[in-house]
N, C-alpha and C positions, 0 to 999 in steps of 0.2 A: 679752836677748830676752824672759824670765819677767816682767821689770819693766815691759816696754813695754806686754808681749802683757795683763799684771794692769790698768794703767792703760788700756787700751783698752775693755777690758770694762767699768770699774769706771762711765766716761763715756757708754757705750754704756748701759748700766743706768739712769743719772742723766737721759739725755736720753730715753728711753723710757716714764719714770714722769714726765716732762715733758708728752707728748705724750696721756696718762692722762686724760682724765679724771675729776674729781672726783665719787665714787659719786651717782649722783642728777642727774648736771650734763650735759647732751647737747652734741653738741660744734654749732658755731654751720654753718650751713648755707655753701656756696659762694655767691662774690655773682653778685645774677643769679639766683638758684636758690630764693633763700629765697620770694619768692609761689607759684611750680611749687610746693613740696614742703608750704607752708601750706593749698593747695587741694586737696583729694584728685578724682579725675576725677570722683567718686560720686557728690560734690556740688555741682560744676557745676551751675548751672540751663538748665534747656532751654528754649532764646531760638528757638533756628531753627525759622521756621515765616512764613507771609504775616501781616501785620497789618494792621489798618485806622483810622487817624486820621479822626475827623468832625467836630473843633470848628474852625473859624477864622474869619476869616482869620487874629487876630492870635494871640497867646502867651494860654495862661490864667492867670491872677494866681498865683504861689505860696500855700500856706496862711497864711503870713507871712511879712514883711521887705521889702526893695523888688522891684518885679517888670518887667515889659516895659515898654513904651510900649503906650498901648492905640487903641485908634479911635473916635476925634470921630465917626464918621457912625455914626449909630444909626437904629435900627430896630427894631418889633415881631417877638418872635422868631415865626416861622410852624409851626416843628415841634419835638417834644422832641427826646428824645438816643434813640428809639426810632423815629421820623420819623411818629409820629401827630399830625395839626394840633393846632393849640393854641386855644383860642379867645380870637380878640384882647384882649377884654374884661379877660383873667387873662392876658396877654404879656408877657412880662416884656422893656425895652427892652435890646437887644443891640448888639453890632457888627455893622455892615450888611455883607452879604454880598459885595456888589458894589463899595462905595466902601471905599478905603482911604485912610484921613483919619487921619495919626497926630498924637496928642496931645504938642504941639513943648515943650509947660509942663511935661513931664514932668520931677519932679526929678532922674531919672540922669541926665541930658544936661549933657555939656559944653555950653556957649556956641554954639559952633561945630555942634556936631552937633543942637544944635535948631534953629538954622536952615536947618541939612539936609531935616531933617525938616518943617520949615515951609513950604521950595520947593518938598517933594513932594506934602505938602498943597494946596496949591494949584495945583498941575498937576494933580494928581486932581480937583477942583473946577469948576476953570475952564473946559480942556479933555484933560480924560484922557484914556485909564487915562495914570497918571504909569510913567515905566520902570521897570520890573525886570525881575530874572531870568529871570521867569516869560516877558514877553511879549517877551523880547530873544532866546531861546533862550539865554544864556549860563549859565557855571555856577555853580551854589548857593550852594554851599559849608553851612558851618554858624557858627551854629544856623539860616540862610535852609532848607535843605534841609528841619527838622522841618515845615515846614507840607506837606508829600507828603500825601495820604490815603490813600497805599498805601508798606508798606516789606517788606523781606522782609531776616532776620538769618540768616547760614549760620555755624555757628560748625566751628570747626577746633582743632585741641592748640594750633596756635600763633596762630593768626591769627583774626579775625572780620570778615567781609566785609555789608557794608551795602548793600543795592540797592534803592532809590529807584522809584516807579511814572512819575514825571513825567521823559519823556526820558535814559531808561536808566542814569542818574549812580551812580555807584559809590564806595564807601568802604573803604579797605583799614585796617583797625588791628591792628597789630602787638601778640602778647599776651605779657607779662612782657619789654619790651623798654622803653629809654630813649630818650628824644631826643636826638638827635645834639648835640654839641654849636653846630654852628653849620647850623639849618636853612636849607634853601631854599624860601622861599614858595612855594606851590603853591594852589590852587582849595579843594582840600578840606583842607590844611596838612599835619602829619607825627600821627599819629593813635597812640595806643601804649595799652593798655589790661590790666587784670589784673581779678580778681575777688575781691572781700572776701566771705565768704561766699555769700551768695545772692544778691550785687550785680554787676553788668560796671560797672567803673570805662571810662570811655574821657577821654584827656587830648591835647587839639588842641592844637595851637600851630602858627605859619607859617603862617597863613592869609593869602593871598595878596590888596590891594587894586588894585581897579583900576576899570575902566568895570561901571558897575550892582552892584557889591557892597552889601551890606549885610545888617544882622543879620535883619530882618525886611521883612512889605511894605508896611510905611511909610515906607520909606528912611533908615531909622537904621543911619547909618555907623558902618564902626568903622576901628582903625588897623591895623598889622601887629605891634602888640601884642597884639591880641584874642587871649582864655586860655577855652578854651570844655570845661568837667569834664560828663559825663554820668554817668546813673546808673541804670541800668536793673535792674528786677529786675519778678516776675512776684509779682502780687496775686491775690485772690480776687475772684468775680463781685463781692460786695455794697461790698465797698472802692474798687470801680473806677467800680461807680455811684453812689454819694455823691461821689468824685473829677469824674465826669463831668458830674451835677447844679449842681454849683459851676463847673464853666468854662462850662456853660449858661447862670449867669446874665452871662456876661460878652460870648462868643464865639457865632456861628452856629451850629444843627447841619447839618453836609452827610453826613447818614445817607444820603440819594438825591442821588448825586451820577454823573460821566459820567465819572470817571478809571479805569475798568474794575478799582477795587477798590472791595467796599464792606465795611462790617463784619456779621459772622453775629450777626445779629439774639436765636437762638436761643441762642449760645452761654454756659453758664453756670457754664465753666470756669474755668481759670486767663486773667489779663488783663496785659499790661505795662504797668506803671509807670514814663515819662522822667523823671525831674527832671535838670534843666539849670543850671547856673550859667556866666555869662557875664561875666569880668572884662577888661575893657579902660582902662586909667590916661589912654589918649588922647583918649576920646570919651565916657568914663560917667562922675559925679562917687563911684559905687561899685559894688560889683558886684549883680549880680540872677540874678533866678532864676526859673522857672519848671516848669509839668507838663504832659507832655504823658500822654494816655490812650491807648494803642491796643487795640482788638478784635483777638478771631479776625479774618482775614480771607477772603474769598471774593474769588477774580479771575476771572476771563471766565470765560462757557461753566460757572459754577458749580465750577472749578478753583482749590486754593488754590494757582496760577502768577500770575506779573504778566502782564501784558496787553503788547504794545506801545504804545509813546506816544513817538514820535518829534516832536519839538515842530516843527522846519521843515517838516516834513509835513503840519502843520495848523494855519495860518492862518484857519480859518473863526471859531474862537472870535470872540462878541462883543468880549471884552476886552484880542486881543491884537495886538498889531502887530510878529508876528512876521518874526526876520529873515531873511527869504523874499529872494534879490537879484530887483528891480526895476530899470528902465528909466527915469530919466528921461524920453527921449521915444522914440518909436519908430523902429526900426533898420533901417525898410525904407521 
């Protein structure tokens, strides 16, 4: 019994200076655990609040590398990124507000998906608006969803929830969590996100294709490959206006616009910073990227709330032909 009871201990000792760590050496976190425990709550950035998008219609070019597809129909910009006219004479030529004429030369296009983009062109031309999201009522998805001019980010320990100005659309991303191994497509895909210092990583995948999808409102397709990383983090007023200046010379400014957000003019605060990368193997010959800017924002009534914007509710828009049901002929 002494000789059992001596080797029990002796094993008990050996496997305990095992489990030791080596002075200086921390032991490795639980998986799953280790972005929780690298983030302290302290340092979380404070995302939640209304925001206000004013360039488009299309994407603003990245600082470098390949970027969106852009818009053939141009036009004299009319106002800066503070909505004081411009005077045409010193205009700098933009993407027209109204026509969405995407450029099918573009070299990220697969074959296939610039001729997408060619027959949308030309239904905008010919006799438009060409379909999308927007004037179909269907859903967005992303990166379709970043053209909003209004968004509002509610964040949680676990979770961050994205709400959309244009017809209620919502986005649930799950925080320090994986992709399942086998997703099921959905509208807005399986959405999982973490934070690297003063960044929200968010990582989409399963994005669901089908009638009127597409990346953008040029009707640049993509497959159910589409790999869509975000990257959000909060900049300084003058960073955001040199950001802002530069997609001005690309995109429209919709500083006065009717989607009952707009952005605080006055604000000369912290501003959010999107950068977006969008990789799809079935539709882009590589991946791209782009920035989006958003302001403080103001919603209705001078409230930083979203406004409602139910889209089959309002068919008056010039642009849209929404999907309101109609009659063939009449039923009496």
């Amino acid at each position: 019994m002494d000789m059992r009871r001596g080797n029990f201990l002796l094993l008990a000792s050996l496997a305990a200076a095992a489990a030791t760590p080596v002075l200086g050496q921390a032991t490795a976190p639980a998986a799953g655990a280790a972005s929780t425990a690298a983030q302290s709550a302290a340092s979380v950035p404070d995302l939640s609040r209304l925001w206000a998008n004013s360039l488009g219609p299309g994407f603003s070019p990245p600082v470098s590398g390949p970027g969106p597809v852009l818009n053939k129909a141009r036009a004299k910009a009319a106002v800066d990124i503070y909505g004081k006219d411009i005077n045409p004479a010193n205009a700098p030529i933009v993407s027209q507000g109204g026509r969405r004429v995407g450029d099918y030369t573009a070299p990220i296009l697969q074959p296939w998906a610039a001729q997408v983009v060619k027959q949308h062109a030309e239904k905008e031309l010919n006799d438009g608006p060409a379909l999308n999201p927007i004037n179909q009522c269907r859903p967005s998805g992303v990166p379709f969803a970043f053209y909003n001019l209004g968004m509002e980010i509610l964040q949680q320990k676990n979770s961050i929830t994205i709400l959309y100005v244009f017809d209620h659309e919502v986005r649930h991303v799950r925080l320090n969590a994986s992709h399942p191994a086998q997703v099921t497509p959905s509208w807005f895909g399986d959405s999982v996100g973490h934070y690297e210092g003063d960044t929200l990583v968010i990582d989409t995948v399963g994005i669901k294709t089908g009638p009127y999808t597409m990346v953008d409102q040029f009707g640049t397709p993509h497959t159910e490959a589409l790999h869509v990383v975000e990257r959000y983090r909060l900049i300084d007023y003058e960073a955001a206006n040199q950001a802002l200046e530069r997609g001005a010379k690309e995109n429209a400014n919709f500083v006065r616009n009717d989607s009952g957000v707009n952005p605080d003019l006055n604000a000369r605060g912290k501003h959010l910073q999107l950068d977006f990368t969008v990789e799809d193997t079935g539709a882009f010959t590589t991946p791209w990227s782009s920035i989006v800017i958003y302001r403080p924002g103001v919603g209705a009534g001078s409230e930083s709330t979203l406004p409602e914007a139910v889209c089959a509710e309002n068919p008056h828009e010039l642009s849209r032909q929404a999907g309101v049901p109609t009659a063939d002929k009449p039923d009496f």
